[in-house]
ChimeraX commands (.cxc) that place a marker at each C-alpha (Angstrom):
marker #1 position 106.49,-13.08,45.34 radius 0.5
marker #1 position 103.55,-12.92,42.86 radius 0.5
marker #1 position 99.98,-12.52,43.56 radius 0.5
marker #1 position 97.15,-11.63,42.84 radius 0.5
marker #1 position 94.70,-8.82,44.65 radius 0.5
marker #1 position 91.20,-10.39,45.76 radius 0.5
marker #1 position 89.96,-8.20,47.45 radius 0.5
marker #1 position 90.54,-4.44,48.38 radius 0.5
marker #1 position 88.97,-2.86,50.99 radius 0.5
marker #1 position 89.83,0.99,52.52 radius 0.5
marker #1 position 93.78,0.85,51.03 radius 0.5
marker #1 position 94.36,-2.50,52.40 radius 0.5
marker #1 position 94.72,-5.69,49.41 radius 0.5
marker #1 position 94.57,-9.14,50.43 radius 0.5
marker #1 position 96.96,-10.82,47.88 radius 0.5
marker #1 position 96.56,-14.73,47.49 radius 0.5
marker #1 position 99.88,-16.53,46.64 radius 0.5
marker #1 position 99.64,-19.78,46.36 radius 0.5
marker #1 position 96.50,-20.10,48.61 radius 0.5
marker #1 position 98.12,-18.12,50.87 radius 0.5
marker #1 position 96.63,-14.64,52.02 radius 0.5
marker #1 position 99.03,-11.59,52.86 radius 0.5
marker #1 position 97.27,-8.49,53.75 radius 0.5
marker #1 position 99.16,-5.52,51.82 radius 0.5
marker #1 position 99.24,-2.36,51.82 radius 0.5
marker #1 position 99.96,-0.38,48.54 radius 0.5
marker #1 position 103.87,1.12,48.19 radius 0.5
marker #1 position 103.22,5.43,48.50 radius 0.5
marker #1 position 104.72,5.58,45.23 radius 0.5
marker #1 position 101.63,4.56,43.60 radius 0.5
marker #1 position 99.70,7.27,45.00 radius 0.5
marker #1 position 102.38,9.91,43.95 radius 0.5
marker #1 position 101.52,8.41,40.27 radius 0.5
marker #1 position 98.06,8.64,40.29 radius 0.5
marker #1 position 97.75,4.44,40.05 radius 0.5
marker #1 position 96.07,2.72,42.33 radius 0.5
marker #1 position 95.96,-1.41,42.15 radius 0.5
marker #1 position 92.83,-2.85,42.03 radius 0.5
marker #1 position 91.08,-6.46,42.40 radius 0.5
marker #1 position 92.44,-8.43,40.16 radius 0.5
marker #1 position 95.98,-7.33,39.30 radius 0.5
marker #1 position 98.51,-9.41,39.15 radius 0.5
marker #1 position 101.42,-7.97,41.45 radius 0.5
marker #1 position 104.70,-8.33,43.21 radius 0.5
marker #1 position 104.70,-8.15,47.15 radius 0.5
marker #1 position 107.26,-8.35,49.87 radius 0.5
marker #1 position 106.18,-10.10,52.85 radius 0.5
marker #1 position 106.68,-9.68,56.67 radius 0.5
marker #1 position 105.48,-10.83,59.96 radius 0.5
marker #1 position 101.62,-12.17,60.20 radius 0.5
marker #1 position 101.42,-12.63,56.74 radius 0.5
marker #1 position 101.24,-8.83,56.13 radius 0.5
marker #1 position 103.07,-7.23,52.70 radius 0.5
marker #1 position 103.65,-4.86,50.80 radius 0.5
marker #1 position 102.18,-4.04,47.26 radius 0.5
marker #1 position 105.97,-3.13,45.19 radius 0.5
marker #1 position 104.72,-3.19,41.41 radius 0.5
marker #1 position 101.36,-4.12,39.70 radius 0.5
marker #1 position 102.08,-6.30,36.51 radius 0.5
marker #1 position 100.34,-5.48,33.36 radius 0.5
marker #1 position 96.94,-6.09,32.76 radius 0.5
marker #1 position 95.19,-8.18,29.92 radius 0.5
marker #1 position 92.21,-6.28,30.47 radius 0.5
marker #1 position 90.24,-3.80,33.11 radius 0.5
marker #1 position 86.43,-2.86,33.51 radius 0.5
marker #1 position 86.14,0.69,35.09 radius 0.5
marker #1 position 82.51,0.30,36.91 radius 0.5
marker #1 position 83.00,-1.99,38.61 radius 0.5
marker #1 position 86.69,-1.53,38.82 radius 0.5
marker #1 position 88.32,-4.66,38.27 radius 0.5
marker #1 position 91.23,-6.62,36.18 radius 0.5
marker #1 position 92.52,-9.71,34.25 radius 0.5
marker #1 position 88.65,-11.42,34.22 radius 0.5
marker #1 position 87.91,-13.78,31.50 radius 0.5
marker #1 position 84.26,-12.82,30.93 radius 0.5
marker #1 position 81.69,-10.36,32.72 radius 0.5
marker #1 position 78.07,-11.20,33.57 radius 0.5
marker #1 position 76.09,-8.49,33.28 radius 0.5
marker #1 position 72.93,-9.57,35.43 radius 0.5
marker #1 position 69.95,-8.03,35.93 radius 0.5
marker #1 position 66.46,-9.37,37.24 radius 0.5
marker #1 position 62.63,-10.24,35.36 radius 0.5
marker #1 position 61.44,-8.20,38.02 radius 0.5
marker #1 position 62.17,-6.44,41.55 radius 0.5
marker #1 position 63.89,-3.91,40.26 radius 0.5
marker #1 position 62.01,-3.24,36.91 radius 0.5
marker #1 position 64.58,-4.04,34.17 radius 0.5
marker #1 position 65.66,-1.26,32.20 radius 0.5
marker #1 position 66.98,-2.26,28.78 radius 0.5
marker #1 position 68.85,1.41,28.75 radius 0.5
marker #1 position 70.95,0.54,31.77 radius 0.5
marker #1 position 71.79,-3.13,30.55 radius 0.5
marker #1 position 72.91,-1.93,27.01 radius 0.5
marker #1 position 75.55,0.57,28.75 radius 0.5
marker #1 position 77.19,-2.12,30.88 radius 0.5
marker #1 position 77.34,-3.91,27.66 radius 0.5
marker #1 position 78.69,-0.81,25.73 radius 0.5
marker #1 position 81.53,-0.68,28.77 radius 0.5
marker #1 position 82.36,-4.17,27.81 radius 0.5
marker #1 position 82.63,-3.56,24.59 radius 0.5
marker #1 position 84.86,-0.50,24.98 radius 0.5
marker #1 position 87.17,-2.51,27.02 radius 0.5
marker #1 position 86.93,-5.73,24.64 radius 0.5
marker #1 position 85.81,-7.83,27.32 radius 0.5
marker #1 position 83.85,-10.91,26.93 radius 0.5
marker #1 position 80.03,-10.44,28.17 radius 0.5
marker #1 position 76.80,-12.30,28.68 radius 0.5
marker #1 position 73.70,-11.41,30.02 radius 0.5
marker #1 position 71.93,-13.29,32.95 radius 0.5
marker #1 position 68.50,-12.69,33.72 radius 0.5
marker #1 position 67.77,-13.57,37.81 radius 0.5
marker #1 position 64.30,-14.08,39.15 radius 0.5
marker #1 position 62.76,-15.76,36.35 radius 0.5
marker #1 position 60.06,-17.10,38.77 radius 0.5
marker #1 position 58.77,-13.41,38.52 radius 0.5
marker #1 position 58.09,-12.58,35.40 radius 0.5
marker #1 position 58.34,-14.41,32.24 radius 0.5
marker #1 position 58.19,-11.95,29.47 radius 0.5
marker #1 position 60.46,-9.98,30.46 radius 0.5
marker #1 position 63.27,-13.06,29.61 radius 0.5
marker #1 position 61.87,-13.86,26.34 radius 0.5
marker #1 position 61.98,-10.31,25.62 radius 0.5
marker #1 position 65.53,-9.82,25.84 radius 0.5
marker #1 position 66.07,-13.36,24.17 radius 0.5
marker #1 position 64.77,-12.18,21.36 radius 0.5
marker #1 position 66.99,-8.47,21.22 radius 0.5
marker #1 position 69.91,-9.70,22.53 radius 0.5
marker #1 position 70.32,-13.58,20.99 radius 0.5
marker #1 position 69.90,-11.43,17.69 radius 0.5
marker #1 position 72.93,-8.88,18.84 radius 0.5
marker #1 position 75.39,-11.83,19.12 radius 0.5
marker #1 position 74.99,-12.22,23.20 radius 0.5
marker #1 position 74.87,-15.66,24.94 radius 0.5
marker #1 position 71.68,-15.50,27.64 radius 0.5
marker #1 position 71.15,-16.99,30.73 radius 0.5
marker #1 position 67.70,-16.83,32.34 radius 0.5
marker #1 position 67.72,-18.52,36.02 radius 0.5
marker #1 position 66.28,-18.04,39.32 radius 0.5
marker #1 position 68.74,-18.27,42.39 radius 0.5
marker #1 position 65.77,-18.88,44.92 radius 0.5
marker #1 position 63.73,-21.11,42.86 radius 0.5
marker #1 position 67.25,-23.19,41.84 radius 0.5
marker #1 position 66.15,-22.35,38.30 radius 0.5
marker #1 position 68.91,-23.32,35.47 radius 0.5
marker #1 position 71.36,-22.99,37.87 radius 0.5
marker #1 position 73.51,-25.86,36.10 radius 0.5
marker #1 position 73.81,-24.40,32.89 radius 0.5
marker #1 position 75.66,-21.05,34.76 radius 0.5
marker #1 position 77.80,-23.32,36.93 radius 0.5
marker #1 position 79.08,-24.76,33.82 radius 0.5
marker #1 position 79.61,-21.84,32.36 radius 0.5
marker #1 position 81.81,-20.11,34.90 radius 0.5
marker #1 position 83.57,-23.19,35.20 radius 0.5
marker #1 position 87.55,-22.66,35.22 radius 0.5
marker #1 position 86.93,-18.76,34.23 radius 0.5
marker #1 position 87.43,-15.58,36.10 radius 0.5
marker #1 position 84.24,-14.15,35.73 radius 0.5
marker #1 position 82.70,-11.29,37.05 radius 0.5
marker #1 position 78.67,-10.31,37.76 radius 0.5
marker #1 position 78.02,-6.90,37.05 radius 0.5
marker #1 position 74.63,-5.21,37.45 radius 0.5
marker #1 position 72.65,-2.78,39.54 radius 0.5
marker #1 position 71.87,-3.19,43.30 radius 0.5
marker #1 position 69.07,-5.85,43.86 radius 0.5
marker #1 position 68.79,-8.13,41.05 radius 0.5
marker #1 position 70.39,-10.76,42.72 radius 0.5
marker #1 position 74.20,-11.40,42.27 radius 0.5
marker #1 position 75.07,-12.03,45.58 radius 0.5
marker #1 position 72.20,-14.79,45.40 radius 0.5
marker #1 position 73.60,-16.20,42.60 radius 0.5
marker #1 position 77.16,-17.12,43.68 radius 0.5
marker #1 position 75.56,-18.24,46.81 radius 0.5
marker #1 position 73.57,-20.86,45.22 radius 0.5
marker #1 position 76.87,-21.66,42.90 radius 0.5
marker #1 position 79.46,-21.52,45.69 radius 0.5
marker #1 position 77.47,-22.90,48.52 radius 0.5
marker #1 position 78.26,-19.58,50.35 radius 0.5
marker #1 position 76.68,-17.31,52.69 radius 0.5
marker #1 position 77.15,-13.92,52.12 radius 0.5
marker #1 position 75.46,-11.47,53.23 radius 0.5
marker #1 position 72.01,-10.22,50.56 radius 0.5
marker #1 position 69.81,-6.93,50.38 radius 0.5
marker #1 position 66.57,-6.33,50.03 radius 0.5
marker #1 position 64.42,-4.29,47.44 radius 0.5
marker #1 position 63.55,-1.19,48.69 radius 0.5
marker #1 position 59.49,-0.63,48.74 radius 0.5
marker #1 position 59.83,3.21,48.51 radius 0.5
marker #1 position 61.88,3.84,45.44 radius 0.5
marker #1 position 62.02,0.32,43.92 radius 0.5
marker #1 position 65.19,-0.24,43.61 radius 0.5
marker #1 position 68.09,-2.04,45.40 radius 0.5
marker #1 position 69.84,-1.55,48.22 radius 0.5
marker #1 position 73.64,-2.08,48.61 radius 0.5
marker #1 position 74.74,-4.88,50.05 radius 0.5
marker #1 position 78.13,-5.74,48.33 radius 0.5
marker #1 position 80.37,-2.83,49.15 radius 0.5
marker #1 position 83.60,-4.14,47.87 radius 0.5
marker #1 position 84.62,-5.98,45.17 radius 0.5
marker #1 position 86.14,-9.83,45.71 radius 0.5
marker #1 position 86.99,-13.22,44.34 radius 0.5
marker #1 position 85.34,-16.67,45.53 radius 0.5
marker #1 position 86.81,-19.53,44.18 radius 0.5
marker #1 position 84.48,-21.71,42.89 radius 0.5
marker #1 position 84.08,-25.56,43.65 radius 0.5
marker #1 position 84.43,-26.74,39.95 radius 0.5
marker #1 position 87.39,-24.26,39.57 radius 0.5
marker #1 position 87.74,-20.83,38.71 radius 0.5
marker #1 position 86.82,-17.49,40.40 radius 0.5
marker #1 position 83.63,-15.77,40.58 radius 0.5
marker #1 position 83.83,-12.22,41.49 radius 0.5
marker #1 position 81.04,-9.97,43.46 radius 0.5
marker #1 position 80.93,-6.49,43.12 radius 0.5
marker #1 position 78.81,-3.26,44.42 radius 0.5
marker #1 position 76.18,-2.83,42.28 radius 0.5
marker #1 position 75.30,-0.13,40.30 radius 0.5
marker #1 position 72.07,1.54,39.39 radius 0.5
marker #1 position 73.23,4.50,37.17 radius 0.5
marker #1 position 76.29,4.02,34.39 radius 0.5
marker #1 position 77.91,6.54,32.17 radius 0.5
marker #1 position 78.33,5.50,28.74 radius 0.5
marker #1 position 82.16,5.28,27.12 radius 0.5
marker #1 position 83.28,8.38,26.10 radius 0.5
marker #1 position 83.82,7.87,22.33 radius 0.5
marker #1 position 84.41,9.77,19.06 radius 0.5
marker #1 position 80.56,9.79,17.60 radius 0.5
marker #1 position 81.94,8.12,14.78 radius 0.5
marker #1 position 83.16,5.48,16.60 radius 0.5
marker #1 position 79.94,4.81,18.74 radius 0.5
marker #1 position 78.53,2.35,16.48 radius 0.5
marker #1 position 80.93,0.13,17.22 radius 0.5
marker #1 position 79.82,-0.04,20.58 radius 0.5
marker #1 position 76.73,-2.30,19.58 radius 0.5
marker #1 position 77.84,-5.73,18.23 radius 0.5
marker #1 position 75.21,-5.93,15.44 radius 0.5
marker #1 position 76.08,-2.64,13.90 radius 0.5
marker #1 position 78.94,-4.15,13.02 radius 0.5
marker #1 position 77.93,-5.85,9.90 radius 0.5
marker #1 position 76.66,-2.59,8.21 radius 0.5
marker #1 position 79.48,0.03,9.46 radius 0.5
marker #1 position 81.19,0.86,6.11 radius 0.5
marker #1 position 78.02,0.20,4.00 radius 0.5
marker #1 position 76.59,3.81,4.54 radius 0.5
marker #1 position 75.76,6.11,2.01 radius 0.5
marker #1 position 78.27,8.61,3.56 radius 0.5
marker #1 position 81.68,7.93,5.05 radius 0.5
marker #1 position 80.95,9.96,8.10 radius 0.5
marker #1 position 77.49,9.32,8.53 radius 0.5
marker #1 position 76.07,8.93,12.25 radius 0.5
marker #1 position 73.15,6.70,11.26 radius 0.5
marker #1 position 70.90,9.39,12.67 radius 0.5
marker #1 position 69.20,11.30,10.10 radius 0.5
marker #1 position 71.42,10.91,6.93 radius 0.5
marker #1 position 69.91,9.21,3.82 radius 0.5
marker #1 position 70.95,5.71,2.75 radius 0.5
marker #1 position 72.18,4.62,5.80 radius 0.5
marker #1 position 72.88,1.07,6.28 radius 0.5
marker #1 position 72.47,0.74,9.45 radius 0.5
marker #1 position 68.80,2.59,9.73 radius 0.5
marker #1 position 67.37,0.15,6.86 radius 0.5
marker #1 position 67.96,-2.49,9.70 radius 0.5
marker #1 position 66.18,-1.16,12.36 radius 0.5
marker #1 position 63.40,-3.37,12.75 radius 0.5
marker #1 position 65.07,-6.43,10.79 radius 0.5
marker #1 position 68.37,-7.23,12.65 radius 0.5
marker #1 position 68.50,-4.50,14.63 radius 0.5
marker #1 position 66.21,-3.76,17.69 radius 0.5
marker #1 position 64.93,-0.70,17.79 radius 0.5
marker #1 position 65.10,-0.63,21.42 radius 0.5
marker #1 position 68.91,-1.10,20.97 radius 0.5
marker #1 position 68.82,1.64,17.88 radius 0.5
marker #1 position 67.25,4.05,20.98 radius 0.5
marker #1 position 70.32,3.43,22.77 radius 0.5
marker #1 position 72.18,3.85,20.37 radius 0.5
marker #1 position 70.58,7.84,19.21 radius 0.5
marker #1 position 71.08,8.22,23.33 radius 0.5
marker #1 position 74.75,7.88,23.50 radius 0.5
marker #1 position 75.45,9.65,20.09 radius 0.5
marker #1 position 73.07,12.71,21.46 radius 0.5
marker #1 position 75.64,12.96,24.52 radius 0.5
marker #1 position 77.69,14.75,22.21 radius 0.5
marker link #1:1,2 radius 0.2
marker link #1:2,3 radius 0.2
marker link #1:3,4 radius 0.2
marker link #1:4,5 radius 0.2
marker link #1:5,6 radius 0.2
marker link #1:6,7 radius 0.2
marker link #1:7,8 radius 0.2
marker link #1:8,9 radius 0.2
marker link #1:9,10 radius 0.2
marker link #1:10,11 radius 0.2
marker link #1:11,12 radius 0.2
marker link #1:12,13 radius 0.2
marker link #1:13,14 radius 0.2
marker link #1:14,15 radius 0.2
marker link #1:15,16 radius 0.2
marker link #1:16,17 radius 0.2
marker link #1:17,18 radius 0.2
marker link #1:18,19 radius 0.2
marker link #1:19,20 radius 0.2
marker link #1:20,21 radius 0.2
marker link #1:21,22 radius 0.2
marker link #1:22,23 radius 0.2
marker link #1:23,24 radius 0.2
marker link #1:24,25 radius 0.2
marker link #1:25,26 radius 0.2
marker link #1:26,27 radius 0.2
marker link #1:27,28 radius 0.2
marker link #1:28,29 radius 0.2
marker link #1:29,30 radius 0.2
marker link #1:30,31 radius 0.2
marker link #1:31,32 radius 0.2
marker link #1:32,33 radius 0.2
marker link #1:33,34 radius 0.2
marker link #1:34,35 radius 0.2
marker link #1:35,36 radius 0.2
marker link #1:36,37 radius 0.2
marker link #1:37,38 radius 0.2
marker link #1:38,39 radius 0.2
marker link #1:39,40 radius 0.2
marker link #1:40,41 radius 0.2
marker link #1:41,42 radius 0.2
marker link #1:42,43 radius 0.2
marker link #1:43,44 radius 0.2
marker link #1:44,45 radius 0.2
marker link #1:45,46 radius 0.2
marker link #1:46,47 radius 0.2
marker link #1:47,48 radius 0.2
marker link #1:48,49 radius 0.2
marker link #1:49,50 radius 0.2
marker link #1:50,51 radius 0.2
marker link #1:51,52 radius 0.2
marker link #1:52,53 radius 0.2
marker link #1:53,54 radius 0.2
marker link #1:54,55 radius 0.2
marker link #1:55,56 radius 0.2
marker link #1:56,57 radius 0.2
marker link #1:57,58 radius 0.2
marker link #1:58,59 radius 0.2
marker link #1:59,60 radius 0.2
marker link #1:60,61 radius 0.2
marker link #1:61,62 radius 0.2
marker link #1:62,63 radius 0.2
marker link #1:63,64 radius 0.2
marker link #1:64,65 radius 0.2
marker link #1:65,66 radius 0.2
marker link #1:66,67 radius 0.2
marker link #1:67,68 radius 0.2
marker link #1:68,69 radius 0.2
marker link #1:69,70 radius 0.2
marker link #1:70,71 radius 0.2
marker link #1:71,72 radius 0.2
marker link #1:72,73 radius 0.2
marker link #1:73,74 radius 0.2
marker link #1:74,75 radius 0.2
marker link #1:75,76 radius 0.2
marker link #1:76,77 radius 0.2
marker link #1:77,78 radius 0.2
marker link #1:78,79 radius 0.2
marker link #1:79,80 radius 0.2
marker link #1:80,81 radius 0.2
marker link #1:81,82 radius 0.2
marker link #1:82,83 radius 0.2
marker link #1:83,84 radius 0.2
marker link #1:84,85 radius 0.2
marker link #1:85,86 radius 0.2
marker link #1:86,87 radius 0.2
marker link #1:87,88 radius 0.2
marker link #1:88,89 radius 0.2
marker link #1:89,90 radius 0.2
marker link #1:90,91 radius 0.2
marker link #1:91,92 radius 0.2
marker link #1:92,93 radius 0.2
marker link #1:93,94 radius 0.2
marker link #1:94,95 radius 0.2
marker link #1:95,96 radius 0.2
marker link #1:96,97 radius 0.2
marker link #1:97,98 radius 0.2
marker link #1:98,99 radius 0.2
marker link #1:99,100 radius 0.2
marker link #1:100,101 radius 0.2
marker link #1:101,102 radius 0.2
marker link #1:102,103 radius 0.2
marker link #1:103,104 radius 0.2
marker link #1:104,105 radius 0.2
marker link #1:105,106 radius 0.2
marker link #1:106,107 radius 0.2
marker link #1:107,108 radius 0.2
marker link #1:108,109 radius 0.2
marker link #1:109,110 radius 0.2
marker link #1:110,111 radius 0.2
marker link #1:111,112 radius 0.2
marker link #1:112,113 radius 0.2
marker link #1:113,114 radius 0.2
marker link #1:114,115 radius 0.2
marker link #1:115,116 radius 0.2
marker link #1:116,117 radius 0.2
marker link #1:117,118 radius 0.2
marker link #1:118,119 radius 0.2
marker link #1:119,120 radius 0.2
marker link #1:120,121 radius 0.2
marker link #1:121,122 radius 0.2
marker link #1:122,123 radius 0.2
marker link #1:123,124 radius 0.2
marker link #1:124,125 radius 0.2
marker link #1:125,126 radius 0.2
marker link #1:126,127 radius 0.2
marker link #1:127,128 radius 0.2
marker link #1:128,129 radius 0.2
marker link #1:129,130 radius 0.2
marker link #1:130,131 radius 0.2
marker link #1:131,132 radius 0.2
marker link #1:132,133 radius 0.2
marker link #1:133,134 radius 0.2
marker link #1:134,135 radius 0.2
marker link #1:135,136 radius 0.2
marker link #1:136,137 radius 0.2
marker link #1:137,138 radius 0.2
marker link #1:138,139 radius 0.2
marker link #1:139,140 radius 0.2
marker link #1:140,141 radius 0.2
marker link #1:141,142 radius 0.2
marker link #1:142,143 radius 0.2
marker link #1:143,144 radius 0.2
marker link #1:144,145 radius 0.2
marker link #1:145,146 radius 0.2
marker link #1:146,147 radius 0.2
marker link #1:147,148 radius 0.2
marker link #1:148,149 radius 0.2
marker link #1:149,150 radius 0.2
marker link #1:150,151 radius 0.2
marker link #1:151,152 radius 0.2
marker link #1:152,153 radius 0.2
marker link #1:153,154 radius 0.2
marker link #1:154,155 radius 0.2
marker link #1:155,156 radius 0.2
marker link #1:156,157 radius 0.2
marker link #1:157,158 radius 0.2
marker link #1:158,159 radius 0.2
marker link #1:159,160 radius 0.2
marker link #1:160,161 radius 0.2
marker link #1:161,162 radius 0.2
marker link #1:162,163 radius 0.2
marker link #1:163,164 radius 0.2
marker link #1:164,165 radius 0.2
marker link #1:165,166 radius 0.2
marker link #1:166,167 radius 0.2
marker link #1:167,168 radius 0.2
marker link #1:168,169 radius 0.2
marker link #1:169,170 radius 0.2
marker link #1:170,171 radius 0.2
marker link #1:171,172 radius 0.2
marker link #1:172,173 radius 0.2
marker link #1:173,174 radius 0.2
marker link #1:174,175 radius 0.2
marker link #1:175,176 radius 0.2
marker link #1:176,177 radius 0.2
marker link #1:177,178 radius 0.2
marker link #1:178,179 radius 0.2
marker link #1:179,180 radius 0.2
marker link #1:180,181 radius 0.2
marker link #1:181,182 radius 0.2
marker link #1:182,183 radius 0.2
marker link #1:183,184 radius 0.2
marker link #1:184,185 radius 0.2
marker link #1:185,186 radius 0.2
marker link #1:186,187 radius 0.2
marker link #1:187,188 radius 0.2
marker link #1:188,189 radius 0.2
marker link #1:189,190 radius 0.2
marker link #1:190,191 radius 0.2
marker link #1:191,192 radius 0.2
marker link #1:192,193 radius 0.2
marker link #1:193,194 radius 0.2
marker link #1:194,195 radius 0.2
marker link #1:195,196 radius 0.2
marker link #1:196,197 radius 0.2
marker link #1:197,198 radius 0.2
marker link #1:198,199 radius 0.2
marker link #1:199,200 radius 0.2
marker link #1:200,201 radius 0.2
marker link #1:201,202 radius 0.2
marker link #1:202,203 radius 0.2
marker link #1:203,204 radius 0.2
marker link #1:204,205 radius 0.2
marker link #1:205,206 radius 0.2
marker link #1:206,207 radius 0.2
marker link #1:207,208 radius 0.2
marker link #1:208,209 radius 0.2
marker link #1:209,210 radius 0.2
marker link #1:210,211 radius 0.2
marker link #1:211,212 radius 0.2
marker link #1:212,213 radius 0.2
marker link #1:213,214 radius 0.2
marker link #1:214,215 radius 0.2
marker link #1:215,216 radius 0.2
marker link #1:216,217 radius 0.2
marker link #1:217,218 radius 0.2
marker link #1:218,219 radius 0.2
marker link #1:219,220 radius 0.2
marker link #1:220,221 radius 0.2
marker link #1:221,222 radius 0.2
marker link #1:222,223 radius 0.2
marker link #1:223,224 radius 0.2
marker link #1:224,225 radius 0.2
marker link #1:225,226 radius 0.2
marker link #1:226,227 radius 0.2
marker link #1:227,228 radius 0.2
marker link #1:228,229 radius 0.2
marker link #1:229,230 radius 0.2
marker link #1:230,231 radius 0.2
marker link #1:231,232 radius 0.2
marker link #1:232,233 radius 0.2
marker link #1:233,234 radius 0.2
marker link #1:234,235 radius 0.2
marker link #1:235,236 radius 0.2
marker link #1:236,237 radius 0.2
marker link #1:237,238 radius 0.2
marker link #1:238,239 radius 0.2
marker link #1:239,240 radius 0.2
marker link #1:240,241 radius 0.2
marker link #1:241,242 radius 0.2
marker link #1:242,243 radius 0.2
marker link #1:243,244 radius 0.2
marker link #1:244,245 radius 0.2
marker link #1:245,246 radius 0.2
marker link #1:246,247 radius 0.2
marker link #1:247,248 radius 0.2
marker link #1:248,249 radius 0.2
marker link #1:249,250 radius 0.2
marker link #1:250,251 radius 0.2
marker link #1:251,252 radius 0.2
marker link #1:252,253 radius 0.2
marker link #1:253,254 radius 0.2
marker link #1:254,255 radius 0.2
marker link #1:255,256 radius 0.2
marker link #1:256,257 radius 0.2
marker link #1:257,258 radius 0.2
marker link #1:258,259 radius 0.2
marker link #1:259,260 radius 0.2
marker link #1:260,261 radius 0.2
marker link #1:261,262 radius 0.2
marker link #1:262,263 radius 0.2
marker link #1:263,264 radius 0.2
marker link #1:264,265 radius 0.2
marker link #1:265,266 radius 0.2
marker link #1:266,267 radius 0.2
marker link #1:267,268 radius 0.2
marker link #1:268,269 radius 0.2
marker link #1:269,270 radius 0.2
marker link #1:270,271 radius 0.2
marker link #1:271,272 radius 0.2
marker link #1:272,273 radius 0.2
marker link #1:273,274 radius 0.2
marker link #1:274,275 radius 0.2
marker link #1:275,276 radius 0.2
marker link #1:276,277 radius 0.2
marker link #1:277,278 radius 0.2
marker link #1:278,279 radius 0.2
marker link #1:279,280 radius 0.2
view
């Protein structure tokens, strides 16, 4: 039979076929290869007593996100909050960079608007000029919750952020669930972990939204530095217009891309940018 993996928790998949769950386990050859099936896949199973299985092949994927690790998702939410954590712009710009290295669909959301109101119009203005779609809500307040429900609507989609800004929340309020959600440690100001696996919810108006552990540190893509740019949607327009063919819009002359810092590019996204090209 075919399924596919919605949740995976210490070796064990639960596989959902036809709205029916089979616990699996995954077949030994996949840890003599060095793959490992993860939530999302499509795969094959055998099935035996108590609706137990057997993971026999994972069928290829249209897509995959390595932090979180997940596959075949039709858009990922990267979400972070106005406030409580702090928002840093360096941390949201490498979960987009991810999803751009993996050509999967993003869009920001932008919890706890009740908070803090600058901090949403501030990233309105940088990222509605990069080409991103943003959604600021509140799920405690019930804050523009419709206009996310609808998006989601009949997708796979998955949140993606760092601990604490509120995903869990947010598919509460759009699923009518009641999982389990942290709290914001005082000490360090951060998150605390709540999620610690990675699963699908099907959602009332269709579709799947997915939870996942979040994630307050992210490594950038490793990338040829020529190929970096491409990482950052609005450099896009003025790769190819440099002065020089191999020019890392760092300190060349007659760069294209550095006469648009401060016009249609940000220069808080430009910062970025110089961070992940200085990684070497």
């Amino acid at each position: 039979m075919i399924g596919t993996i919605v949740k995976g928790v210490a070796g064990q998949y639960t596989v959902n076929v036809d709205n029916v769950s089979y616990i699996c386990n995954a077949r030994g050859l996949f840890r003599k290869n060095k793959v490992s099936p993860i939530v999302g896949d499509k795969v094959t199973i055998t099935t035996a007593e108590n609706n137990t299985g057997t993971i026999l092949e994972i069928l290829p994927r249209k897509n995959a996100l390595n932090r979180p690790k997940i596959a075949n998702i039709d858009c990922v939410i990267i979400t972070l909050a106005a406030a409580q954590p702090t928002l840093h712009f360096a941390l949201l710009d490498r979960y987009l960079m991810q999803a751009e290295y993996e050509q999967i669909s993003a869009v920001i959301c932008i919890n706890k608007i009740d908070l803090d109101k600058k901090i949403p119009q501030l990233v309105q203005e940088i990222y509605t000029t990069a080409g991103y779609e943003i959604f600021a809500v509140s799920a405690e307040k019930q804050l523009n919750l419709a206009t996310l429900s609808d998006f989601v609507s009949n997708k796979t989609t998955a949140l993606a952020g760092p601990s604490g800004v509120g995903k869990t929340s947010l598919i509460n309020a759009l699923t009518e669930n009641t999982l389990q959600t942290g709290v914001i440690s005082q000490k360090i100001g951060r998150g605390k972990h709540t999620t610690r696996h990675t699963e699908f919810i099907p959602l009332n108006q269709g579709g799947y939204i997915i939870d996942t552990p979040g994630f307050s540190s992210l490594e950038p893509p490793n990338l040829p530095q020529l190929q970096r740019a491409t990482l950052f949607r609005e450099f896009n327009n003025w790769i190819g217009n440099c002065k020089f063919n191999d020019c890392l819009h760092v300190s060349e002359k007659d760069c294209a891309i550095k006469n648009q810092v401060g016009k249609t590019i940000d220069a808080r996204r430009y910062a970025s940018y110089l961070e992940l090209v200085e990684k070497g």
